[in-house]
N, C-alpha and C positions, 0 to 999 in steps of 0.2 A: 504494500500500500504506500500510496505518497506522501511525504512528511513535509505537515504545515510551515516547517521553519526550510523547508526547497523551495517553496513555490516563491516564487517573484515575477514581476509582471515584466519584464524582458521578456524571460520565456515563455510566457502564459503568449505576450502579444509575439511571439516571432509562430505560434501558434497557430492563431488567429490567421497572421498574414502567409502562412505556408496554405490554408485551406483556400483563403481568398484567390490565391495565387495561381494555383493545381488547380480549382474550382471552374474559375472563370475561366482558365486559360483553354478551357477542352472541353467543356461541358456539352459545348456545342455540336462536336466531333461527335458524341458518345449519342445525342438525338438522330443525328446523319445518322450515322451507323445501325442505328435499330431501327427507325422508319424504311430505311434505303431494306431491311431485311423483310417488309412486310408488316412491322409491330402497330398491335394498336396503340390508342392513348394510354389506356391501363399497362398495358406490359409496358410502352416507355417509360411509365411511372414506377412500374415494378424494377427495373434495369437500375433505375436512382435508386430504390430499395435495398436489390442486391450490392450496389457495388458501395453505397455508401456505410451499410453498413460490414460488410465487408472488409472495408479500408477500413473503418473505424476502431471495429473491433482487434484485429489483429492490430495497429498501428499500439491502440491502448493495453494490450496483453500486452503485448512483446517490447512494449518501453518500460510497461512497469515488472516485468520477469527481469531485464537484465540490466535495469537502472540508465538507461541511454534511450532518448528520444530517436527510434529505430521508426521511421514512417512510411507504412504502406501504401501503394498509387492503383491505379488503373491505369492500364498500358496505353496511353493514348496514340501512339504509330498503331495499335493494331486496334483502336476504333477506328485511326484512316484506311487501315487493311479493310474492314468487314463490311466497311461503308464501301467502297468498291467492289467489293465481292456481291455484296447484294444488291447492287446496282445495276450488275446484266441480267438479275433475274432468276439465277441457277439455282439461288438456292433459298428458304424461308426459312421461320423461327426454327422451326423443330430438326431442322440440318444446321443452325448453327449451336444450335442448344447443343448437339451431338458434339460438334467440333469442337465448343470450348470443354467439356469434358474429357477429351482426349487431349487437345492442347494443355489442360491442368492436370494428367496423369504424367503426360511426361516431362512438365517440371518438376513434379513432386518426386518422381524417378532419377531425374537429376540430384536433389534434395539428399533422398536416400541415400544413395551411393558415393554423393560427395564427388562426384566429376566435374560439376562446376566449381565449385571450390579450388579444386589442385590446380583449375585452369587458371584460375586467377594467382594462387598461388605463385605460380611462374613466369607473370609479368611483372617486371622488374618496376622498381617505386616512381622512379622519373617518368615512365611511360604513364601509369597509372593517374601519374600527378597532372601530367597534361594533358590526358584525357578529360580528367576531374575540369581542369582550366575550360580545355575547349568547347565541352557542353553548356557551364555556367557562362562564359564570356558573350554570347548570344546576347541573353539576358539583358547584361551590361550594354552593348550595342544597343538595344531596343528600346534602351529607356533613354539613350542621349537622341535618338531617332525621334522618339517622341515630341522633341522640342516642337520640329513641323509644325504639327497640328495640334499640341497644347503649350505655347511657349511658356505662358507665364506659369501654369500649374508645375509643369516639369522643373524651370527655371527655380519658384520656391521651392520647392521638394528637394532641389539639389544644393538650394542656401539651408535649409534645416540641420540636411544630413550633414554638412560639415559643420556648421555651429555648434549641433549636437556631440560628435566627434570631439571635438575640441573641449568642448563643457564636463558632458556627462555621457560619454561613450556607450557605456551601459544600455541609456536609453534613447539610442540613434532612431532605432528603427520604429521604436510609440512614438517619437516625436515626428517624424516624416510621416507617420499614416495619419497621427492625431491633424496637422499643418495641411497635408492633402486633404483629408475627407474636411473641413473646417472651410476650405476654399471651392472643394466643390459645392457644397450647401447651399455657401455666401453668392454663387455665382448659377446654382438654378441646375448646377450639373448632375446631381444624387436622383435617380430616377427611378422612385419606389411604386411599383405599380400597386394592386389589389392581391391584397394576400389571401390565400386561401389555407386556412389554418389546420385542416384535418389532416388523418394520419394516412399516409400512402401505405395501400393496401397493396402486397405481392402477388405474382399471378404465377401460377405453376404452368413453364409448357413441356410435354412431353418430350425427350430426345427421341434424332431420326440417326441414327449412323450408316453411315455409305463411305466408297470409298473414295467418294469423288469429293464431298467435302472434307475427307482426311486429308486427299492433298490440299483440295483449293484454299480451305481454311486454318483446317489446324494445326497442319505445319506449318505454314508460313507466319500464324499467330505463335506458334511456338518460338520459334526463332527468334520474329523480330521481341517479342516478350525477354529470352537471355541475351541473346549480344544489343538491342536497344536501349534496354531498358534495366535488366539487373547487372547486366557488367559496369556501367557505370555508377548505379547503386551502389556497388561492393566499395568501387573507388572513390565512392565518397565520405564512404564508412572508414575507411581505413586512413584516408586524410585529415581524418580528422582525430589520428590516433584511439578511436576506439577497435578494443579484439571484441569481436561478436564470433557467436557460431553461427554463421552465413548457412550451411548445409541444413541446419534446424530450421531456418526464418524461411529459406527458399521451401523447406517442405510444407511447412504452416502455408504458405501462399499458394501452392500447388493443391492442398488437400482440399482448404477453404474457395479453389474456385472450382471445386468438382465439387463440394457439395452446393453451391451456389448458384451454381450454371442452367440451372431447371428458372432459376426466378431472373437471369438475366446480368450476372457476372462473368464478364467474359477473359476476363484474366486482372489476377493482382501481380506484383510486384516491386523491387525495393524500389522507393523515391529516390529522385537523384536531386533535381533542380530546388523540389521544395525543402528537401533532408539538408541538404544545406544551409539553408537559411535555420533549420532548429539546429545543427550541430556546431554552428560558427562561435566566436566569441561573443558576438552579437547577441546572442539569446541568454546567454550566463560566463561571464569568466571562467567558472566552475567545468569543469565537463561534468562532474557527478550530479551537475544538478541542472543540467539541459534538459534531460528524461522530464520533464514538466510542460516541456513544448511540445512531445508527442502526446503525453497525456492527454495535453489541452486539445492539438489534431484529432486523436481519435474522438474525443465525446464530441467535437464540432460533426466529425462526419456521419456520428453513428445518429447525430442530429437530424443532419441531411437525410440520410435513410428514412428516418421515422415521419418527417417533417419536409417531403422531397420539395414539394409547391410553394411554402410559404417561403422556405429556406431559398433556395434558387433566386426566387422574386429579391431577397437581399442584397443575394452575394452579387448576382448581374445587373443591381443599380448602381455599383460605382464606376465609374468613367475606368476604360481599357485603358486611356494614358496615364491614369494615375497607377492603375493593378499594374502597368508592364515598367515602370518607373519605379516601384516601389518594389519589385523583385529586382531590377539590376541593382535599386543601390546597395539592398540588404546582403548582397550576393557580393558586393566589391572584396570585401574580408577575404573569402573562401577563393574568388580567383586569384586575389596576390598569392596565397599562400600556397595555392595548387603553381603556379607560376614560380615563384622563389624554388620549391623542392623540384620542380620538374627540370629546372638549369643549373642544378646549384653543382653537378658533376659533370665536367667539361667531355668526358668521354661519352658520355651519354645525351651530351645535351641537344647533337642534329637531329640525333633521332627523336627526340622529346617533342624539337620544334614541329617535327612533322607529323607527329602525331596530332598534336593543338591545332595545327591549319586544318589539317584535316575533316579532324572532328569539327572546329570552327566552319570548315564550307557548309557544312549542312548537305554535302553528298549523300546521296542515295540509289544504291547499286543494288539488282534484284530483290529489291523489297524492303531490303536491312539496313540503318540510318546510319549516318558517319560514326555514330560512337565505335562501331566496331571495325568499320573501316582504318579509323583513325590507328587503334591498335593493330590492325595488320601492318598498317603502312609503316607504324613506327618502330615495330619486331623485328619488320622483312630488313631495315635502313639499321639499325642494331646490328642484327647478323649479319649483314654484306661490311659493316663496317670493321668488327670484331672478332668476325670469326677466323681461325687458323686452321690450315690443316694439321693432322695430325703427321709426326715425323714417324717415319717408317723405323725400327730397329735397326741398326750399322748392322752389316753382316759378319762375325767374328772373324777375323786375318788368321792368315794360317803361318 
């Protein structure tokens, strides 16, 4: 259980601003994706059911099991997957229903056996480090982007963060959302429609399996789910110096989207973009007492699950330039610091760099998003740089 003298409102609000952030940023994807399969109004509803509570739950288990604000996501490349897939028509509910229950056996099989784990294992810290950079530095990009089209909202949000910085560090990140939402109000921009306050009821749909959605969907959900989405997860966990058992949390999210997948979870896995922002210094000095930022995640989302209509109406009233603003500045921390360790060894550091471009392009090659590209490219630029052959035995003289 959590101890009243952990909680502090850093990480309560880096909380906060991890759901606002994850939330807004995909929610949208996640409506595509179910409509585009056929679903009605109820099962879209039911889909926020499953996946929020989903996320919720396991985000608040598994931060308060191993004392580290560990946060669970919804695979958003593979709500762009499904929303595609069921957009030629091939396939409906009950064939994806199928899919994601086999796309969650064989991460949970991963999980087991611990093959994702040794794989990471075996990428070296620099790589990892600018991995971590190149998916978070987006972020950053997006919210100086912002200026365009909200100059002065962006412009204040980025005089707070450093006044803040400078003052009271601690409380960078309450004081830029507090300074944003305060400007959006005053300016007409907070757009709360009519909330509908009742409980989102789940809808059970039968699974269909075939093997044509095995390939069409579930491996390719599979996939982009590990190298998208929890390889970079991992390297965010470990950048930030916490040991977790990675092979337990990837089973917990494998198990819970097979049991889930009938009401419209179609894959969990580790956060990357919003884990960040709760594992930074940002949310606590402390590391031992970050775990209060997932805490806070999880009940926000298992909110959203209970609460999918009213909740939503919320979170999508604040202006996109202040939510994409308020993720790159919270994220500034966590890219210096993937950047510093990612060059800090000059033998490794071309390959480091190319790992971060990479990931940085936001390429996308047969399905699978730069995260993982990036570590090829920067393993393959490693070994051609480092590698030696081995010398053959001298033959003994006679």
């Amino acid at each position: 259980m959590p101890s009243l003298r952990d909680f502090s409102l850093s990480a309560a609000t880096a909380g906060f601003v991890a759901v606002l952030v994850g939330f807004t940023g995909s929610v949208a994807i996640v409506f595509q994706a179910a409509l585009s399969l056929g679903a009605t109004p109820a099962e879209v509803s039911s889909w926020i059911w499953a996946l929020g509570l989903g996320m919720g739950l396991l985000t608040l288990v598994i931060s308060l099991w191993l004392k580290a604000p560990v946060l669970i996501a919804w695979c958003t490349p593979g709500a762009a997957l499904l929303a595609a897939a069921g957009a030629g028509g091939a396939f409906g509910m009950a064939d994806a229903v199928g899919a994601f229950i086999v796309s969650g056996a064989l991460i949970t099989l991963c999980g087991v056996t611990g093959w994702f784990e040794r794989v990471m294992d075996r990428i070296p810290q620099s790589i990892a480090a600018a991995l971590l950079a190149g998916v978070l530095a987006r972020f950053a990009i997006d919210a100086f982007l912002a200026l365009q089209s909200a100059f002065g909202l962006v412009l204040l949000m980025l005089a707070a963060y450093l006044l803040a910085q400078r003052l009271w560090p601690r409380y960078a990140v309450v004081t830029v959302l507090a300074v944003g939402t305060a400007y959006a109000v005053a300016r007409g921009q907070l757009h709360v429609g009519a909330l509908d306050g009742g409980l989102t009821r789940p809808v059970f749909v039968a699974p269909v399996f075939s093997w044509q959605a095995a390939v069409g969907m579930a491996l390719p959900l599979f996939v982009v789910t590990m190298a998208s989405q929890n390889l970079p997860g991992v390297a965010v966990i470990r950048a930030a110096g916490y040991a977790l058992p990675v092979s337990r949390i990837i089973t917990a999210t494998g198990v819970v989207t097979v049991l889930l997948a009938p009401f419209g979870a179609f894959a969990f896995n580790l956060a990357a973009i919003t884990a960040a922002i709760c594992m930074g210094p940002e949310a606590h000095e402390d590391p031992g007492r970050r775990y209060i930022a997932g805490v806070m995640n999880g009940i926000l989302y298992c909110v959203i699950g209970l609460f999918g209509a009213a909740v939503t109406g919320v979170l999508t009233a604040f202006p996109r330039e202040l939510v994409v603003a308020l993720a790159g500045l919270a994220l500034l921390g966590s890219i210096g610091g993937g950047l510093v360790a990612a060059v800090r060894h000059e033998r490794e550091r071309e390959a480091a760099l190319i790992t971060f471009l990479v990931t940085l392009s936001g390429v996308s090659l047969a399905g699978v998003g730069s995260a993982f590209w990036g570590v090829v490219a920067g393993a393959a630029a490693l070994f051609v740089q480092q590698w030696r052959p081995r010398r053959q035995p001298e033959a003994p003289t006679r």
